[in-house]
ZADREN-748534 format. One record per residue (C-alpha): residue number from 1; x, y, z. Coordinates in nm, 2 decimals. Layout:
BEGIN
PT    n      px      py      pz
PT  NUM       X       Y       Z
...
END
This chain:
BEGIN
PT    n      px      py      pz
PT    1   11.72   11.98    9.46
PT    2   11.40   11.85    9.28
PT    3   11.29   11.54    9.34
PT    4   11.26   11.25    9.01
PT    5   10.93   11.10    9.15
PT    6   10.89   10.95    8.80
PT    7   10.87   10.60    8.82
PT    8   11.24   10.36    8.80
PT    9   11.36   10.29    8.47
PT   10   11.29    9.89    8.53
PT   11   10.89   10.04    8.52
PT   12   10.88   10.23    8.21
PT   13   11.05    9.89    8.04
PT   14   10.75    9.73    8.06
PT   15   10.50   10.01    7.98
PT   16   10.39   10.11    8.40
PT   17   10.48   10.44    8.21
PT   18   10.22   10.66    8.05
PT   19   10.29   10.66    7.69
PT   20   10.18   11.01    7.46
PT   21    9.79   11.02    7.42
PT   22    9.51   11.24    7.25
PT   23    9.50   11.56    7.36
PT   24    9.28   11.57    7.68
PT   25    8.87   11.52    7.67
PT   26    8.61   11.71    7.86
PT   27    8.53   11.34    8.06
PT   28    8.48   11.41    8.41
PT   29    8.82   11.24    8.54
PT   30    8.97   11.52    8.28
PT   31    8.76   11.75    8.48
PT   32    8.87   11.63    8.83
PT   33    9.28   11.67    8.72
PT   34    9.24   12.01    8.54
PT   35    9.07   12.12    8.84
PT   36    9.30   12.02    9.09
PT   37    9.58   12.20    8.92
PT   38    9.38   12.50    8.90
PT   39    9.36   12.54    9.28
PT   40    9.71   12.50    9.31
PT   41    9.77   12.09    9.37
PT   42   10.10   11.96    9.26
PT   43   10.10   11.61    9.45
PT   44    9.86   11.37    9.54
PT   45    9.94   11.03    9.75
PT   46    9.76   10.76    9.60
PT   47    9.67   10.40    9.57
PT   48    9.51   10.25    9.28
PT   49    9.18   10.04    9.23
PT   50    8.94    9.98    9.03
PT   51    8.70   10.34    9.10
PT   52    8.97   10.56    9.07
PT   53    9.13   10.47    8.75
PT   54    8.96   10.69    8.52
PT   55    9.10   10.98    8.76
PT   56    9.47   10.81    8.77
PT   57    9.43   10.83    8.40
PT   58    9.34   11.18    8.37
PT   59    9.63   11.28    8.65
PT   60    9.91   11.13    8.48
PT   61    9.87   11.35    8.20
PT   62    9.86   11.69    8.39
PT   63   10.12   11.88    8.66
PT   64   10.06   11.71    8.95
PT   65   10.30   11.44    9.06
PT   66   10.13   11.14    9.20
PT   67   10.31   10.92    9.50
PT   68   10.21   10.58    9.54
PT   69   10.22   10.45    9.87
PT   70   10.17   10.09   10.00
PT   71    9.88   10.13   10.14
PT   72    9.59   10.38   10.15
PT   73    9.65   10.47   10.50
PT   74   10.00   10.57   10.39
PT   75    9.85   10.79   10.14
PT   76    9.60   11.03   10.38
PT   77    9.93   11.03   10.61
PT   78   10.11   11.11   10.33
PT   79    9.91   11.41   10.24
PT   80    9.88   11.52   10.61
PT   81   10.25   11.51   10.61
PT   82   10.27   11.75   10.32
PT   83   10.00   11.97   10.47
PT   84   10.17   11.99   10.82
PT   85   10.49   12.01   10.66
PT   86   10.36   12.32   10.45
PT   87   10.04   12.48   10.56
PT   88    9.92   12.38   10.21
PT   89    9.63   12.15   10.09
PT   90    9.73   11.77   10.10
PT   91    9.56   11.53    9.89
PT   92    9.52   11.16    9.84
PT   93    9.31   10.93    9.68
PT   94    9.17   10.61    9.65
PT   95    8.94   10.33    9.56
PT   96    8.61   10.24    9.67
PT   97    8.54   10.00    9.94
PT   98    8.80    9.90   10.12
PT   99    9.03   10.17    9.95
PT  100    8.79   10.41   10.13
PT  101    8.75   10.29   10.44
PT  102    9.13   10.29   10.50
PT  103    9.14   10.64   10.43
PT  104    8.92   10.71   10.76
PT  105    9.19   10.65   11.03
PT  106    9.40   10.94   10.89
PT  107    9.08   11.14   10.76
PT  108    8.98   11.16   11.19
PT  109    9.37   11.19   11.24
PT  110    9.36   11.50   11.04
PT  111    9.02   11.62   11.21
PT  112    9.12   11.58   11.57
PT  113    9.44   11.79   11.50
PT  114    9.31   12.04   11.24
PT  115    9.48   11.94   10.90
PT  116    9.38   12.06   10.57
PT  117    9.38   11.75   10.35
PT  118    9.14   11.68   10.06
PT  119    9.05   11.28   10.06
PT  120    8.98   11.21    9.70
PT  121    8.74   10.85    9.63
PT  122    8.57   10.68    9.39
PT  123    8.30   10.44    9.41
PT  124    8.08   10.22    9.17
PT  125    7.86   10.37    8.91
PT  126    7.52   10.56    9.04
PT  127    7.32   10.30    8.89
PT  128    7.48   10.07    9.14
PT  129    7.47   10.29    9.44
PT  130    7.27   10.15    9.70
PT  131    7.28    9.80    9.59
PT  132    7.57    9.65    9.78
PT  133    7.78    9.63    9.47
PT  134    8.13    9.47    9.45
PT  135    8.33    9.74    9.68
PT  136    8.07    9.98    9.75
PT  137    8.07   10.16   10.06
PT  138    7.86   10.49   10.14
PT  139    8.21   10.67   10.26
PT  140    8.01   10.99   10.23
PT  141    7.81   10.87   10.54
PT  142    8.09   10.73   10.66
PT  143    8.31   11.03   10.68
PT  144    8.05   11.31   10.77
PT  145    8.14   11.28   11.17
PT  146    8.49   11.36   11.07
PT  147    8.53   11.59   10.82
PT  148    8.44   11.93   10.75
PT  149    8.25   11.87   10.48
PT  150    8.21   11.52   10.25
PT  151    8.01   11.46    9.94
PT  152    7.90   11.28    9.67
PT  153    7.91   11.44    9.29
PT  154    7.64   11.29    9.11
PT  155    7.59   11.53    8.80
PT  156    8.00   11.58    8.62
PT  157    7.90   11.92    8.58
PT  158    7.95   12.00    8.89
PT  159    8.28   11.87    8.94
PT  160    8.49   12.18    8.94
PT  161    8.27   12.32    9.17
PT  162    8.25   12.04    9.41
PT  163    8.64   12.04    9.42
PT  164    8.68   12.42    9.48
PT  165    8.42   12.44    9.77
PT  166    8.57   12.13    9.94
PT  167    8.98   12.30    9.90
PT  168    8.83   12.65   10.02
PT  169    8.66   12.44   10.31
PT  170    8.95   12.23   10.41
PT  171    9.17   12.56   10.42
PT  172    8.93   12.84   10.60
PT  173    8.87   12.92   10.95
PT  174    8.99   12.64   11.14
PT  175    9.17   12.37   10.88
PT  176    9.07   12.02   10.87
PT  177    8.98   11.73   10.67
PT  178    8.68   11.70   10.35
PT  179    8.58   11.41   10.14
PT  180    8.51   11.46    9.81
PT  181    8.36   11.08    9.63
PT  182    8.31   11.06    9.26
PT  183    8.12   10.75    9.15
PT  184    8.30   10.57    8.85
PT  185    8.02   10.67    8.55
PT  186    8.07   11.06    8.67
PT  187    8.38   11.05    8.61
PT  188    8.36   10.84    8.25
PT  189    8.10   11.10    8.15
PT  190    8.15   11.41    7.96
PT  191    7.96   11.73    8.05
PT  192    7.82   11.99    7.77
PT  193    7.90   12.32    8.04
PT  194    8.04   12.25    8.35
PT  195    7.97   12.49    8.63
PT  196    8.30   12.63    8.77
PT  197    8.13   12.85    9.11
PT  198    8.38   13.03    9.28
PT  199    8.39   13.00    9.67
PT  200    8.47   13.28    9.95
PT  201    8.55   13.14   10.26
PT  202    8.38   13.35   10.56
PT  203    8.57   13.50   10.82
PT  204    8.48   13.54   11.18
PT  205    8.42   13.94   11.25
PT  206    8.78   14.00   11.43
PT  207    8.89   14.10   11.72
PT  208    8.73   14.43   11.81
PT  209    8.98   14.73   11.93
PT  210    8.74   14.77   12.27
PT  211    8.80   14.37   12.28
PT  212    9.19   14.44   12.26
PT  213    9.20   14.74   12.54
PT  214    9.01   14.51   12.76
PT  215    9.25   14.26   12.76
PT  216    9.55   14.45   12.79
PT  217    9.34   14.57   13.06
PT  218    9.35   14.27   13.19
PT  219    9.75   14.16   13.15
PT  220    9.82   14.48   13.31
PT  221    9.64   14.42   13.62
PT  222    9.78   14.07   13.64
PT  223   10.06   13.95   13.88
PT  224   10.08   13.60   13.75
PT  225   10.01   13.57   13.35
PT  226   10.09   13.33   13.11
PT  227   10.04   13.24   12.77
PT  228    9.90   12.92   12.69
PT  229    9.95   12.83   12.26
PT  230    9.89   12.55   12.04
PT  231    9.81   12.45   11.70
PT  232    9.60   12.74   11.60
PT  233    9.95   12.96   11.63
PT  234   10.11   12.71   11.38
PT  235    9.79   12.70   11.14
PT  236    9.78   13.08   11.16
PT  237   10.15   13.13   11.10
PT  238   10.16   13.34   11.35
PT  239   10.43   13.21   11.58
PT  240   10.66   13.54   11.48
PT  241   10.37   13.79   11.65
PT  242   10.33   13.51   11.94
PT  243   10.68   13.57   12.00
PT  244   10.68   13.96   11.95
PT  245   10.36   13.95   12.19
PT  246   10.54   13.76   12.44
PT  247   10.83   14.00   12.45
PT  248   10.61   14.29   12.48
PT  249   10.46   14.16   12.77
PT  250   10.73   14.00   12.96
PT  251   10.50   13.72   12.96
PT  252   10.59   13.34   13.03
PT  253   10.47   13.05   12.71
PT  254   10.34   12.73   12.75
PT  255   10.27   12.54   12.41
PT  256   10.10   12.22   12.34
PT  257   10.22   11.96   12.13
PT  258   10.08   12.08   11.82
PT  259   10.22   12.42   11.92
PT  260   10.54   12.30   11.94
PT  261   10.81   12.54   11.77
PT  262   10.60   12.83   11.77
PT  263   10.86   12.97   12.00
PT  264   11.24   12.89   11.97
PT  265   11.30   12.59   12.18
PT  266   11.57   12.82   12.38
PT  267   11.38   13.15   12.46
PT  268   11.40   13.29   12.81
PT  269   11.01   13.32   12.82
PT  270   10.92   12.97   12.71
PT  271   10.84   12.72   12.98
PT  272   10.81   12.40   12.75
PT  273   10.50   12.14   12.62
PT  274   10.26   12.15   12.89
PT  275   10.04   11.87   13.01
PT  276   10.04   11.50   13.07
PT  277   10.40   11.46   13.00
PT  278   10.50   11.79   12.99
PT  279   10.75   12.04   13.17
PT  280   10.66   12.12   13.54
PT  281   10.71   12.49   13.50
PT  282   10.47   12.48   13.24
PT  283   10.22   12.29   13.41
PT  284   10.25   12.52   13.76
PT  285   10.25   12.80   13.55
PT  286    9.87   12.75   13.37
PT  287    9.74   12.63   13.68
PT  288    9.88   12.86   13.94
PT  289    9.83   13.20   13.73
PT  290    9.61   13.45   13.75
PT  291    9.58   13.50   13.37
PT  292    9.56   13.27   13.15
PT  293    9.60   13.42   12.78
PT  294    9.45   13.10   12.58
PT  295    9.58   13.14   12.20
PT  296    9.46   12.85   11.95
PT  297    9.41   12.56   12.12
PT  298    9.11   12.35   12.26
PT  299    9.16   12.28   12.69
PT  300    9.23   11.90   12.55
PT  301    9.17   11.61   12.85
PT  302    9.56   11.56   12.83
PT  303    9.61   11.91   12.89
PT  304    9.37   11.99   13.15
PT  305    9.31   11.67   13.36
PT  306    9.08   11.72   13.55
PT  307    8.87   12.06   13.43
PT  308    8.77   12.15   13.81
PT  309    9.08   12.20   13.91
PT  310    9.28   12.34   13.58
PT  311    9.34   12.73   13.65
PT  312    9.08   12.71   13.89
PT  313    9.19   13.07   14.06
PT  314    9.30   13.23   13.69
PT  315    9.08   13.43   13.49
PT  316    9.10   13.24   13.08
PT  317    9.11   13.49   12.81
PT  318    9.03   13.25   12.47
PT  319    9.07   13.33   12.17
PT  320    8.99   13.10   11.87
PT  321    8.88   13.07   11.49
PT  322    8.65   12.79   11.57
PT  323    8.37   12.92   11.81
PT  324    8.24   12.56   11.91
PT  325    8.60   12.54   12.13
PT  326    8.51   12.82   12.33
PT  327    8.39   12.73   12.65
PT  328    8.31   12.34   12.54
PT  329    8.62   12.22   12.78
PT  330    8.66   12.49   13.04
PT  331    8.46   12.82   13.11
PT  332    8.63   13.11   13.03
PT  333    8.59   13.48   13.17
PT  334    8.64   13.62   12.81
PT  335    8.63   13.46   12.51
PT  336    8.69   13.53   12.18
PT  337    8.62   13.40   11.79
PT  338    8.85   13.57   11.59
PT  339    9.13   13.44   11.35
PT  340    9.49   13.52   11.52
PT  341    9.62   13.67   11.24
PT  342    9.38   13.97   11.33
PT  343    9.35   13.93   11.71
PT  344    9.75   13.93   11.71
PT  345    9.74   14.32   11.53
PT  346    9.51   14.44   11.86
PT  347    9.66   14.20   12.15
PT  348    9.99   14.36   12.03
PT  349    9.90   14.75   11.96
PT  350    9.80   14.76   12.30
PT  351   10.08   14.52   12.45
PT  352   10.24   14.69   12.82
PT  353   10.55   14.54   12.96
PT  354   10.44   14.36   13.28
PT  355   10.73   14.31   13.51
PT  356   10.63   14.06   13.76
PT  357   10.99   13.94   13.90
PT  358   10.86   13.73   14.18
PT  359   10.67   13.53   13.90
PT  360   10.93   13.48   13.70
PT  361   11.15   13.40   14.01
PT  362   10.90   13.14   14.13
PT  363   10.87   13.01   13.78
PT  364   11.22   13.00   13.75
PT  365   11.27   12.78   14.08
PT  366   11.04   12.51   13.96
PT  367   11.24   12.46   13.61
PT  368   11.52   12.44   13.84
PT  369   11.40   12.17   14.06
PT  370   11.22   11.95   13.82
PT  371   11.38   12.02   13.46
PT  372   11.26   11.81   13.19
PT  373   11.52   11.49   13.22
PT  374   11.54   11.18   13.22
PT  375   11.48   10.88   13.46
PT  376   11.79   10.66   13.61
PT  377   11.74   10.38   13.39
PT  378   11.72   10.07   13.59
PT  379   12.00    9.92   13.38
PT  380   12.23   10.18   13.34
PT  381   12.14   10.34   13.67
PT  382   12.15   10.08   13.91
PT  383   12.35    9.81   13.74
PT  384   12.64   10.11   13.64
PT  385   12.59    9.97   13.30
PT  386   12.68   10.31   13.08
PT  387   12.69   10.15   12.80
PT  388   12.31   10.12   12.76
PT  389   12.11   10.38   12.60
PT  390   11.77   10.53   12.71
PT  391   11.53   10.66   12.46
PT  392   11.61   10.98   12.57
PT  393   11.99   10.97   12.50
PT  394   11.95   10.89   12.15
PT  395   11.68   11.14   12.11
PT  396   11.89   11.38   12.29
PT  397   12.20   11.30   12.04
PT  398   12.00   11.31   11.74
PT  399   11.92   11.68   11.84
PT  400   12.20   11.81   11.88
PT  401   12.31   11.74   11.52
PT  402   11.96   11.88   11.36
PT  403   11.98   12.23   11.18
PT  404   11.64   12.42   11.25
PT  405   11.46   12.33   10.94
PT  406   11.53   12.01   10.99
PT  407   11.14   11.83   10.99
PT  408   11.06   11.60   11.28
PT  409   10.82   11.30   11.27
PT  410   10.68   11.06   11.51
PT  411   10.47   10.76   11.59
PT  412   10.31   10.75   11.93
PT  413   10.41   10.61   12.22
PT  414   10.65   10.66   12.47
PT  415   10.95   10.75   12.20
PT  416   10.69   11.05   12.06
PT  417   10.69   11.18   12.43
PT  418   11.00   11.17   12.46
PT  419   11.07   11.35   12.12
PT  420   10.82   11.60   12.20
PT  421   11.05   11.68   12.56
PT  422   11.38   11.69   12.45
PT  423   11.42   11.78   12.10
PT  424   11.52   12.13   12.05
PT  425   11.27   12.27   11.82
PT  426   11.30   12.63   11.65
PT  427   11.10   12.69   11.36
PT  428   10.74   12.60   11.34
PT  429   10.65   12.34   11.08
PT  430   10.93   12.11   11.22
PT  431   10.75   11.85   11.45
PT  432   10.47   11.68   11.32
PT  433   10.31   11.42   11.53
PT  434    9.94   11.28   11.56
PT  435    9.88   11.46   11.89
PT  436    9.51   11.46   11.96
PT  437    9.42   11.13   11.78
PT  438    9.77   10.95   11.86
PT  439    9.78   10.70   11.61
PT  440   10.01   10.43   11.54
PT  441   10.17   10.39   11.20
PT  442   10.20   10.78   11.15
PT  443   10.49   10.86   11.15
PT  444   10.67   10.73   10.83
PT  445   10.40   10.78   10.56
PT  446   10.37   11.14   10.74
PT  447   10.79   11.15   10.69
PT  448   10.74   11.08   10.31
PT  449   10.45   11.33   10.28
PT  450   10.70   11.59   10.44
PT  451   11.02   11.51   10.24
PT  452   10.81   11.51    9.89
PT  453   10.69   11.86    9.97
PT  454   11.01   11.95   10.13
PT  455   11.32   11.77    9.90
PT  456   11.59   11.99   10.04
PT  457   11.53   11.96   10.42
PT  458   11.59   11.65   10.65
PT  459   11.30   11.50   10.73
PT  460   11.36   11.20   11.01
PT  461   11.08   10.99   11.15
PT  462   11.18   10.88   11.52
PT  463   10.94   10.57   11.57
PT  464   10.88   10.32   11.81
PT  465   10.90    9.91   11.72
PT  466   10.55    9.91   11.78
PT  467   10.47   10.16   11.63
PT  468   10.69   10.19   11.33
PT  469   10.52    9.75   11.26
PT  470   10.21    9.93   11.17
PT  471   10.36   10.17   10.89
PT  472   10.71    9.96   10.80
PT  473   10.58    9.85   10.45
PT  474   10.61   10.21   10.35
PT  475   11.04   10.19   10.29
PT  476   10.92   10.05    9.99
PT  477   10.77   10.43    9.92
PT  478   11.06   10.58    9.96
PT  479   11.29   10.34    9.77
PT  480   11.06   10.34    9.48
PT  481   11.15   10.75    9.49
PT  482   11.45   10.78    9.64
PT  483   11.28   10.99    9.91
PT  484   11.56   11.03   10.20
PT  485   11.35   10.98   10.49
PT  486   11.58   10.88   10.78
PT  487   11.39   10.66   11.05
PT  488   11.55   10.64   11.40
PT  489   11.37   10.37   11.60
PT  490   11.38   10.36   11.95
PT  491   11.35   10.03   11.94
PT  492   11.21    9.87   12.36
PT  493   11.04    9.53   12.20
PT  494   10.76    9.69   12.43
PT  495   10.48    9.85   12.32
PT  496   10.62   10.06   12.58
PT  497   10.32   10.29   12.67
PT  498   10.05   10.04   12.68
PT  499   10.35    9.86   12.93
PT  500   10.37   10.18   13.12
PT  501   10.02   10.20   13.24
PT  502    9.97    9.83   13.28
PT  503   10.27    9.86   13.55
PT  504   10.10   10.19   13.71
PT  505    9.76   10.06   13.67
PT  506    9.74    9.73   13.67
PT  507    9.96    9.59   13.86
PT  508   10.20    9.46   13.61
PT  509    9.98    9.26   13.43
PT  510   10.13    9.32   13.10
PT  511    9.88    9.17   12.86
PT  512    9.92    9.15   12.48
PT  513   10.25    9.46   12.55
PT  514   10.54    9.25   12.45
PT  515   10.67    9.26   12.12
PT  516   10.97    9.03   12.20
PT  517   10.97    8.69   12.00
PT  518   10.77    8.42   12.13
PT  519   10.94    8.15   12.05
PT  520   11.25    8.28   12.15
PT  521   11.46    8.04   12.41
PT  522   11.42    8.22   12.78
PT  523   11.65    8.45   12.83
PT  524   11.77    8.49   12.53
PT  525   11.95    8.77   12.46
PT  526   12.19    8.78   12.11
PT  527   12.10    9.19   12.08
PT  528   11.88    9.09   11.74
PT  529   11.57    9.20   11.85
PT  530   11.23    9.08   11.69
PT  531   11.12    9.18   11.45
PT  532   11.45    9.24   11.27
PT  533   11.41    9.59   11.12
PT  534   11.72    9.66   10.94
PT  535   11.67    9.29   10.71
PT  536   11.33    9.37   10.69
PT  537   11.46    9.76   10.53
PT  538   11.70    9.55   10.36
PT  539   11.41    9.38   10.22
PT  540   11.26    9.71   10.05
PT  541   11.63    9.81    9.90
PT  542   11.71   10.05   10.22
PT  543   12.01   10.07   10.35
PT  544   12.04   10.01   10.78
PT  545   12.20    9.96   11.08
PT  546   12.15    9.84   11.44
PT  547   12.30   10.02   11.74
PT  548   12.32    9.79   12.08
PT  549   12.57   10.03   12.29
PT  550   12.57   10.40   12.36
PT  551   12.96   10.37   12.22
PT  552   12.85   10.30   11.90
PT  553   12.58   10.63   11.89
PT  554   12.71   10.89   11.75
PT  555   12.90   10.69   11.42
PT  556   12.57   10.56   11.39
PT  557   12.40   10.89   11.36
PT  558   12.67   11.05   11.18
PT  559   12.62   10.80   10.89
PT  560   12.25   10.82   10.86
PT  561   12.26   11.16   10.83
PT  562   12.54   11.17   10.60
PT  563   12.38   11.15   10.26
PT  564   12.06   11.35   10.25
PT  565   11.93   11.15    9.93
PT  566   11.95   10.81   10.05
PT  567   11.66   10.65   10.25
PT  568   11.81   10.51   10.58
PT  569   11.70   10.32   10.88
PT  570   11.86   10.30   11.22
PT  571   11.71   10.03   11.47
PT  572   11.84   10.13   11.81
PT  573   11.84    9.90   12.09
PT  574   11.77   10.12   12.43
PT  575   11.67   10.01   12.80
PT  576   11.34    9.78   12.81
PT  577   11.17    9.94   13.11
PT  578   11.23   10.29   13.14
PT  579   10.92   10.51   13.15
PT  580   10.80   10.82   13.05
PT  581   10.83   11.09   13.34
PT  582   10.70   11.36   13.45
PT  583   10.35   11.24   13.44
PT  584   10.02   11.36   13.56
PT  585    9.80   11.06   13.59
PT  586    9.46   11.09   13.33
PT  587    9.16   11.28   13.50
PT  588    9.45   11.42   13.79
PT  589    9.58   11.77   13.84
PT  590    9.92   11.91   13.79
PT  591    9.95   11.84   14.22
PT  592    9.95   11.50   14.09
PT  593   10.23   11.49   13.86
PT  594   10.46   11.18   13.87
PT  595   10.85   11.25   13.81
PT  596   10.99   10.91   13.89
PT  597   10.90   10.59   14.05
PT  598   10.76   10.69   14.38
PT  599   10.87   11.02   14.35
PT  600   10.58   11.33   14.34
PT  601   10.59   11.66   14.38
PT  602   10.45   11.68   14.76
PT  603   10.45   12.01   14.95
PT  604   10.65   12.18   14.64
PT  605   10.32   12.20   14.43
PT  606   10.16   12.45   14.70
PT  607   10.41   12.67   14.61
PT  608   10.43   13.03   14.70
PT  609   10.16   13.11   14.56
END
């Protein structure tokens, strides 16, 4: 199926469609869309204004399909959602000013979790630049902390070349974000011989084949290794060899969020997420080895805790594209720049079957004991109340009717942990989720940037009520193009993490959490919870539902899932006060970890070894 992401008929009526023009002139806006369909872009996510027209213009009249979104930071979530979703360049564009500076929450999004997007701006004429002009704003400056490259073309010339160094940048070595600003008279101008440079990424040097043997020296001297994988597996697409390497070696995983779905959600050797709120086994198993194997990712604070005591007796084998990540966290005994895709061929021509029963065993007894699960709800628990739902039921429900492909989003909050626990993910590409920046409002612009690039495959957002407020104008994105983006809200009228840790931490004072209505009577309680999110869909022309009891679930489900066209949202009412478990408190060890109220891990942690 092809999306029609032409604009509705009740548009073209009264001319919002572009009607036949000239064939195309050699002004720079003409430049900036021929280029960008030269290095392969077929969407962009966009808002208009007043700098950018000229390239609007110029876009409508070549291949690239443009989605408007309701806001710009719907569009740079838009294009990270396409990028995540596909590996491939996202791009969005916007005004100057204000259109700019809303790009920068997803731009540092994209940064902290390694996305390749291309932010595309305009801004006032040079001759203005530097003169606080109506919606200026040096976003170049701006940007620079947070991108891997950002510039200003001020000669059109060099417009094809601008956009071809910043795509090759955005895409090489370790992905991420650049900022490419065009100021309004560059792009109205018309250039006698543009340059048209061609860029080669560099490489790091590989993995040497001395390098390999020493770490397979290494694994097979080992009696407690594991495999600790993120984001760079994903990037690399090389969860297939992650797997094949794991095999070889008899080796337990342990993934990050962003390496979520590099290894099938049900293979004997993976442990789970690791980390704050992640599975015990996978926790015990990074911080009691002997050998840590450290593929693609960065020893993040939510990972490690406390850096003193993460795999304090283990030696860390690192290997990473991005050389700045090596060491900057945690000393390692070994590390290694090198791209996976090439230190994969040597970790796994010298891969020896390691059979280590007793770790396994032991590994095996801690899954046992504290599976990933959820806490007695102190409704349906203690008040035998079965009829209400916990997040984790409906996430858990929702999973089990999923094919593999299906593509996951999220907001943040407790509902994103709880998705990043319990769904049952098998193919990489399939849960997107601003990890390392966690910001609010991502996860239904990031849904629509998924479902444009992926029309055939169900794409569901699971969002919180707090978080899906932030992001809720963008049904009116997918109404506009019939995008079928399903969004399940676990719906707590909390902001439920912030409540969390102001009951842990601060002894209950639960300032500015509450998203109940004010003005409602006390005690209250009708089951219409505030704000009403299935009139408000109703208000953009989508379709909803609200679920109030755990009887009324699975209907519920089965019809939002039922027609893979339609845009739908399902508000569901669960528990108000369940929390998040296990958890290791911030700047604390996995001897730490949390799994219920009042309930740690005590002498189990030691362990046997």
């Amino acid at each position: 199926m092809k999306l029609d992401l032409s604009l509705p008929a009740a548009e073209a009526a009264t001319g919002a469609v572009a009607q036949p023009v000239a064939p195309l002139s050699a002004k720079g806006a003409d430049l900036i869309a021929r280029t960008l369909v030269e290095i392969g872009v077929d969407t962009v996510f966009c808002y208009p204004g007043g700098a950018n027209l000229e390239m609007l213009d110029a876009l409508s009249r070549v291949s690239i399909t443009l989605v408007r979104t309701e806001h710009e930071q719907g569009s740079v979530f838009g294009a990270q959602g396409y990028a995540r979703a596909t590996g491939k360049l996202g791009v969005c564009l916007a005004t100057s000013g204000p259109g700019a500076t809303n790009l920068v929450t997803g731009i540092a999004d994209a940064a902290s979790d390694s996305v390749p997007i291309l932010a595309i701006t305009g801004n006032v004429a040079t001759h203005w630049l530097g003169k606080n002009a109506f919606q200026e704003v040096d976003i170049v400056a701006i940007t620079k902390p947070v991108t891997k490259l950002a510039r200003q073309v001020r000669e059109a010339r060099d417009i094809p070349a601008a956009l071809r160094e910043a795509a090759t940048c955005a895409l090489a070595g370790r992905p991420g974000p650049v900022l490419v600003d065009f100021p309004k008279d560059i792009q109205q101008a018309r250039p006698d011989q543009p340059t048209d440079k061609r860029f080669t990424a560099p490489v790091p040097a590989g993995m040497s084949d001395e390098t390999a043997q020493r770490i397979a020296s290494l694994l097979a001297k080992s009696e407690r290794p594991v495999i600790y994988a993120g984001g760079g597996v994903i990037a690399s697409g090389t969860s297939d060899r992650l797997k094949a390497l794991a095999e070889a070696l008899n080796c337990p995983v342990a993934l990050t969020m962003m390496g979520l779905g590099a290894m099938p959600d049900d293979h004997p050797l993976l442990l789970g997420p690791l980390g704050m709120h992640g599975a015990y086994a996978a926790n015990v198993a990074v911080n009691e080895a002997d050998l840590v194997l450290a593929l693609g990712v960065r020893f993040d604070d939510r990972v490690v805790g406390d850096p003193t005591l993460f795999a304090r007796h283990a030696k860390i084998v690192h290997i990473d594209v991005d050389a700045a990540e090596i060491g900057k966290n945690k000393p390692v005994t070994l590390g290694v720049h090198a791209d996976l895709r090439d230190a994969f061929s040597g970790l796994l021509a010298h891969a020896t079957r390691r059979d280590v029963p007793d770790w396994h065993a032991y590994l095996g007894e801690r899954r046992a004991a504290h599976p990933l699960r959820a806490p007695v709800s102190p409704v349906s628990g203690e008040n035998g109340d079965a009829s209400v739902l916990t997040g984790v039921d409906v996430i858990a429900a929702l999973a089990a009717l999923l094919p593999p492909e299906a593509v996951v989003t999220t907001g943040v909050g407790q509902h994103q942990m709880w998705a990043m626990q319990h769904l049952r993910l098998r193919e990489p590409r399939t849960f997107l989720s601003s990890a390392g920046f966690g910001t609010m409002g991502f996860g239904l612009p990031a849904a629509i940037g998924a479902k444009v690039a992926l029309p055939d495959v169900p794409v569901i957002d699971i969002d919180g009520d707090g978080s899906l407020n932030m992001s809720v104008n963008e049904l009116s994105t997918c109404r506009r193009y019939g995008l079928g983006v399903k969004v399940l809200v676990i719906n707590n009228q909390w902001l439920g993490m912030v409540r969390q840790w102001q009951d842990m931490i601060y002894a209950r004072n639960r300032v500015a959490s509450s998203l109940a209505d004010p003005n409602a009577p006390e005690g209250a309680d009708d089951g219409r919870p505030y704000p009403d999110f299935v009139t408000i869909a109703a208000g953009y022309g989508v379709a909803g539902a609200r679920v109030t009891r755990a009887e009324e679930l699975p209907a519920a489900l089965a019809r939002m899932l039922a027609d893979p066209s339609e845009p739908y949202l399902l508000d569901v009412l669960v528990a108000r006060e369940d929390d998040v478990y296990p958890m290791i408190p911030a700047g604390k060890s996995y001897r730490d970890v949390v799994f219920g109220p009042g309930e740690s891990a005590g002498p189990i942690a030691a362990g046997a070894f």
